[in-house]
Structures are given as structure tokens and as C-alpha cells.
N, C-alpha and C positions, 0 to 999 in steps of 0.2 A: 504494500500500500504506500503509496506516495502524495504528500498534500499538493503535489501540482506535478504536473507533464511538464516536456517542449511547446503542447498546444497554447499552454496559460503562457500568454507574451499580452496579457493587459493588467496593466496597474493599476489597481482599485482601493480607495481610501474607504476603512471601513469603522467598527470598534468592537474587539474581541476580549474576552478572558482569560487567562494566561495559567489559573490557577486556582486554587480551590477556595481563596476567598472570595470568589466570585467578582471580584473587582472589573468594571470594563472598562481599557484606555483605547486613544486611537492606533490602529494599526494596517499596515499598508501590507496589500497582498496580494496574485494573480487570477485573475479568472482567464479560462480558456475563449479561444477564438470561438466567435458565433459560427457554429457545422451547418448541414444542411438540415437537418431538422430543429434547430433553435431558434429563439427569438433571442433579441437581445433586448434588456428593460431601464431605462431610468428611475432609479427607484424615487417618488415623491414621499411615498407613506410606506412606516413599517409599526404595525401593533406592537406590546409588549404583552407577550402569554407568560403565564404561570409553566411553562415548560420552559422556558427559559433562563428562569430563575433556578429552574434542577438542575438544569444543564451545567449553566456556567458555576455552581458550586456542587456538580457532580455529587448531585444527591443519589440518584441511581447508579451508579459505578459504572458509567460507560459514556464519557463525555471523553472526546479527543480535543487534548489543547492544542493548538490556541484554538478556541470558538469565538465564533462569529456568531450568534443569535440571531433571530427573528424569518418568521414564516407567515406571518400574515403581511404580505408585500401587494402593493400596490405600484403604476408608475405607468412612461409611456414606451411604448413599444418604439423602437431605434433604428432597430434593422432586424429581418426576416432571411429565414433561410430557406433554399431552392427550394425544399420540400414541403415548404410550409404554405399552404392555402390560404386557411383559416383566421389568416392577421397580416395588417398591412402595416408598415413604416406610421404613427401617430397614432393608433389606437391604442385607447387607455385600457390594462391590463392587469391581472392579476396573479401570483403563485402564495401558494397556500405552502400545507407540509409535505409534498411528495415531488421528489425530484429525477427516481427511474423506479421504474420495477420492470419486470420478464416481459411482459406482452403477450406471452404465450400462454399460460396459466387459465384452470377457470375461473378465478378472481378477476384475473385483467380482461377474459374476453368478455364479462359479465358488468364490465362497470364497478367493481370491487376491485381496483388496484391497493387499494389500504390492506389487503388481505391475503397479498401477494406475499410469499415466504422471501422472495428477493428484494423487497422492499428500500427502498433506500428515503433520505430524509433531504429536506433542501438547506439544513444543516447538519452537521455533525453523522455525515449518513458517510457512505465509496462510492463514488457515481461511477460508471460502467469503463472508466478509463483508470479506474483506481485511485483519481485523488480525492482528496477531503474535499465534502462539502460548506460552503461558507454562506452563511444566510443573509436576511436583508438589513443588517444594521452596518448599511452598506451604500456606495453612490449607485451600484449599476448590478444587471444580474444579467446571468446568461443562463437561460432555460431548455429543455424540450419541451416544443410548443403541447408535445401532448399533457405536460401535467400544468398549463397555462389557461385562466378563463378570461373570456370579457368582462368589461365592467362597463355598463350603461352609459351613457352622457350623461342621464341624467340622474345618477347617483354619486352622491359625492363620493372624491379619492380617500379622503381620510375617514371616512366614514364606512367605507366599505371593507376597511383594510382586519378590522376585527371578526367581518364576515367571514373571512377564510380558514381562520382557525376556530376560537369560541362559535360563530354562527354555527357552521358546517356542523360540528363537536354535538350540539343542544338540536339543529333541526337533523339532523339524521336520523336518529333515533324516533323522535315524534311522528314522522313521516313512515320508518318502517312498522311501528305500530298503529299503523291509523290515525293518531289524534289530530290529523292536520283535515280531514276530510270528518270530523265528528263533535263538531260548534257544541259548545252546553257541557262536555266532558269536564275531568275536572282536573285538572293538570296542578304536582306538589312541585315545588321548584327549594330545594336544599342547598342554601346558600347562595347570598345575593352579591358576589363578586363577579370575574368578568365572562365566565360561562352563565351566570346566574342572571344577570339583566338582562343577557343577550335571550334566553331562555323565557324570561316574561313577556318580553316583549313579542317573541314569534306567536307565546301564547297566549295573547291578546288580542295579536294581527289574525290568529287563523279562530277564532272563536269561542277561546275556553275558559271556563273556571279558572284563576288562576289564585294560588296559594303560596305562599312562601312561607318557608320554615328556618328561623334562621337561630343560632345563640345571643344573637348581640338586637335587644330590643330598642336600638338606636335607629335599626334599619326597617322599620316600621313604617314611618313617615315615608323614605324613598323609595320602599315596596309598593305603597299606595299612592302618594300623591304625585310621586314623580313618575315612575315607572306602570300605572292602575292596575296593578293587583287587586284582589277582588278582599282576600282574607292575607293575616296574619297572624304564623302562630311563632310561638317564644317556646324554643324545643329544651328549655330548663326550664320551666310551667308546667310542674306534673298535670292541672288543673285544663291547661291550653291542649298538652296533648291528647289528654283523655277527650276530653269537649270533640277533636279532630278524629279520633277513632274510627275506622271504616269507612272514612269520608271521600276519600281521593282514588279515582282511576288509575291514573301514571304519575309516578313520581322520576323527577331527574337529580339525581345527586350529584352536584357539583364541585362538594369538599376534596379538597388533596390536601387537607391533615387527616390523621386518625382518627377514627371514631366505629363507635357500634353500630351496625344497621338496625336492631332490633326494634329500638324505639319505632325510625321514620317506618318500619316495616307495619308496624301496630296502624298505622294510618291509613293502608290501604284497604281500599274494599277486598272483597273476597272475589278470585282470581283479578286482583290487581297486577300491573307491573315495574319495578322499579330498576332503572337504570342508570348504571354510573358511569360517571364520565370524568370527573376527577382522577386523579393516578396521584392517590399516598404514597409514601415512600416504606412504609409498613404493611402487612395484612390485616384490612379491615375485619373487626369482628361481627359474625354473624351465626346467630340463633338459629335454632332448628325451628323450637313451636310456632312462631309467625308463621314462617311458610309450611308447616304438616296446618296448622287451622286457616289457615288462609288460602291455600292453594295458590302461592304467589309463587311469582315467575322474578329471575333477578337476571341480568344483561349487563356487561360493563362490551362498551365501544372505543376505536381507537378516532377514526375522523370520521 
């Protein structure tokens, strides 16, 4: 494995990691020549996710220094390669977390490249040339157009840029379950950080009950008056929880600290489903009796 080829002859000013205080200075680096299936991007916007924050202090034991964070990238398209159809030279554009996978695989012919065992990341991943990937906390990116989306005209760049990651993370899930086609359901949303607003908000765009369930009864007011959450529960309220009992269809757990599912489990109706999309850096604990009396269903997704 090599963090760059002969191909990488562009110098790219970025800000990486270096080490496990998770510290980010600036740092100058190569990306490869645009090939014939890449686009090339000027990056405008780059999110900051909660996986970034693991990375660059290699909370899960597999971060490659130096890193370069960030995958929810936005920006405009620069230059196109021969291959590429699908984007012209000024279209505003998008990369998310996936930078190759096999193509081959039934994941990839299926629309499930997330699922792909060859999987690579648009940071900290081996792109198919063997060097490191470097993400968008960066001036410029060079892609395969196949893991690039459009971004409307008329959605803002900096606004969209959290869609790639948090968005994608919270509507996945609701969508493979139904709830995006079923107005009136009654959607829990577990923790109101940045998968967690992103997650209210879908679930108010596509028609649901929404609930939030959080420890910090501060976030009350921004659950409701900012965000229009419907209810709020205070999940250290033995009083709140019980009141909430069997109340909720699908719940989205968006904690990546530890905790017990047992509680938020109590919440669901019977054949409820709850899925998580947080990544602790520990094994969350979970109860058997919720799910033997409840007949619940539990799901953790990657994007």
C-alpha cells in the first residue's frame, strides 16, 4: 500500500491528523491525475460527521495517518473524464463516503455498493491503485464519477453537504422500512445531534409522528420549536418513559456513546423496529425480554 502513485503529480492544500490527539493542522498533499472515469471537484463545502472525530483520534483502531477527514463534500465539477457522460465541466456536485468498490458483486449490481466486501472509503479507505484515500477537508477532489451525485441548482451547496452523510445514514433506513410512504406512523428519533435533526426533519417532511428521546432536557425547546417535533421524552424520567411505552412504530438510534437499548426498546409497539445508526466504540447492551415480548426487530446500517 502506498499513500500516492506517479499518477498523484497535483498538489493539494488540505488539513489532516497526524496523530492520536486528534489534533488537525494544515497539510499539503497529492491527488492523482483526473483518469477517464473521474471527475474532478472544487471543493466549496465539506460537513463535519461524528466519524471523523473517530477517525482522526482512532477511536476504532484503524485510522491511517496522516488523515484527511471529511465525506460529506460538496463543490463544482472542473473537469470530466472521457468516460464520463453523466457531468459536465460547472455542475454542482456531490461525494459522500464511498470512493470504489468491485462493480461486480451482488451489492454493486443491486444498488448496494455500501455492502460490497471490497468497499473502500473516500477517506482513510486503498483506492484501486493502492494509495490512501484523502477526504474533503481539502481544496479539490478527484472522484469516480460512479460514486458522485448531482446537487440541484436549487439547493443550497452548504446545505446539502450534510445530506451525504447524516441525511443518506437517517433516510435509508426509513425508506427500507416503509415509513417514508406511511404519513401518521410514529417515528422515535434517539438523540438530537447531527444524524438526529437530520432524522426529524425527513420525519416531518415525509409525514410522521415524530418523537424524540433524548438525556439532556435542554433539547426540548429545539426538538419542538425549532426542529417541530411533535412529542418529547426525557429518557432519565422513569415517569416520561413509562407514559411513552408501546407508543412508537420505528425508532432511529443515533447515539455513538454507550448505552442500553433496553429502555428505548420498552417504547416500541409490538412488532416495532428499531435501528441504529450510531457506531459506539463499545458493544451496546441489549436485553432479551423487550424483544421475546415484543417481537421487535433490531437493524444497525452503514450508509
Amino acid at each position: 500500500m502506498a499513500q500516492t502513485t506517479p499518477n498523484h503529480t497535483q498538489t493539494v492544500s488540505g488539513w489532516a491528523a497526524h496523530d492520536l490527539s486528534g489534533k488537525i493542522t494544515p497539510f499539503v498533499f497529492k491527488r492523482r491525475e483526473n483518469g477517464p472515469n473521474d471527475v474532478t471537484i472544487k471543493i466549496l463545502y465539506c460537513g463535519i460527521c461524528h466519524t471523523d472525530l473517530h477517525h482522526v483520534r482512532n477511536d476504532w483502531g484503524i485510522t491511517m495517518y496522516p488523515i484527511v477527514p471529511g465525506h460529506e463534500i460538496t463543490g463544482v465539477i472542473t473537469k470530466v473524464g472521457s468516460n464520463v457522460k453523466k457531468f459536465k465541466v460547472g455542475d454542482n456536485a456531490g461525494v459522500g463516503c464511498l470512493a470504489a468498490s468491485c462493480l461486480e458483486c451482488e451489492f454493486c449490481k443491486d444498488s448496494q455498493e455500501n455492502y460490497c466486501d471490497k468497499i473502500q472509503f473516500t477517506y482513510n479507505g486503498v483506492f484501486w491503485d493502492g494509495s490512501v484515500t484523502y477526504g474533503g477537508y481539502s481544496t479539490m477532489l478527484v472522484s469516480d464519477h460512479r460514486y458522485v451525485v448531482h446537487v440541484p441548482e436549487s439547493l443550497p451547496m452548504d446545505g446539502a453537504a450534510p445530506l451525504l452523510c447524516a441525511g443518506i445514514t437517517v433516510f435509508s433506513p426509513m425508506k427500507d422500512n416503509k415509513m417514508l410512504e406511511s404519513p401518521g406512523k410514529k417515528l422515535g428519533v434517539v438523540g438530537l445531534g447531527g444524524l438526529g435533526h437530520v432524522a426529524v426533519k425527513f420525519g416531518k417532511a415525509f409525514g410522521l409522528h415524530v418523537t424524540v428521546i433524548s438525556t439532556s432536557a435542554s433539547k426540548e425547546m429545539e426538538a419542538k420549536q425549532r426542529l417541530g417535533a411533535d412529542d418529547f421524552i426525557l429518557s432519565t424520567d422513569p415517569k416520561q418513559m413509562q407514559a411513552g411505552r408501546r407508543s412508537l412504530d420505528f425508532i432511529l438510534d443515533t447515539v455513538s456513546a454507550h448505552h442500553s437499548l433496553g429502555p428505548t426498546l420498552e417504547l416500541l409497539k409490538v412488532n416495532g423496529t428499531l435501528v441504529i445508526v450510531g457506531a459506539p466504540d463499545r458493544p451496546i447492551d441489549l436485553p432479551s425480554f423487550p424483544l421475546i415480548f415484543g417481537t421487535l426487530a433490531i437493524h444497525q446500517v452503514i450508509v
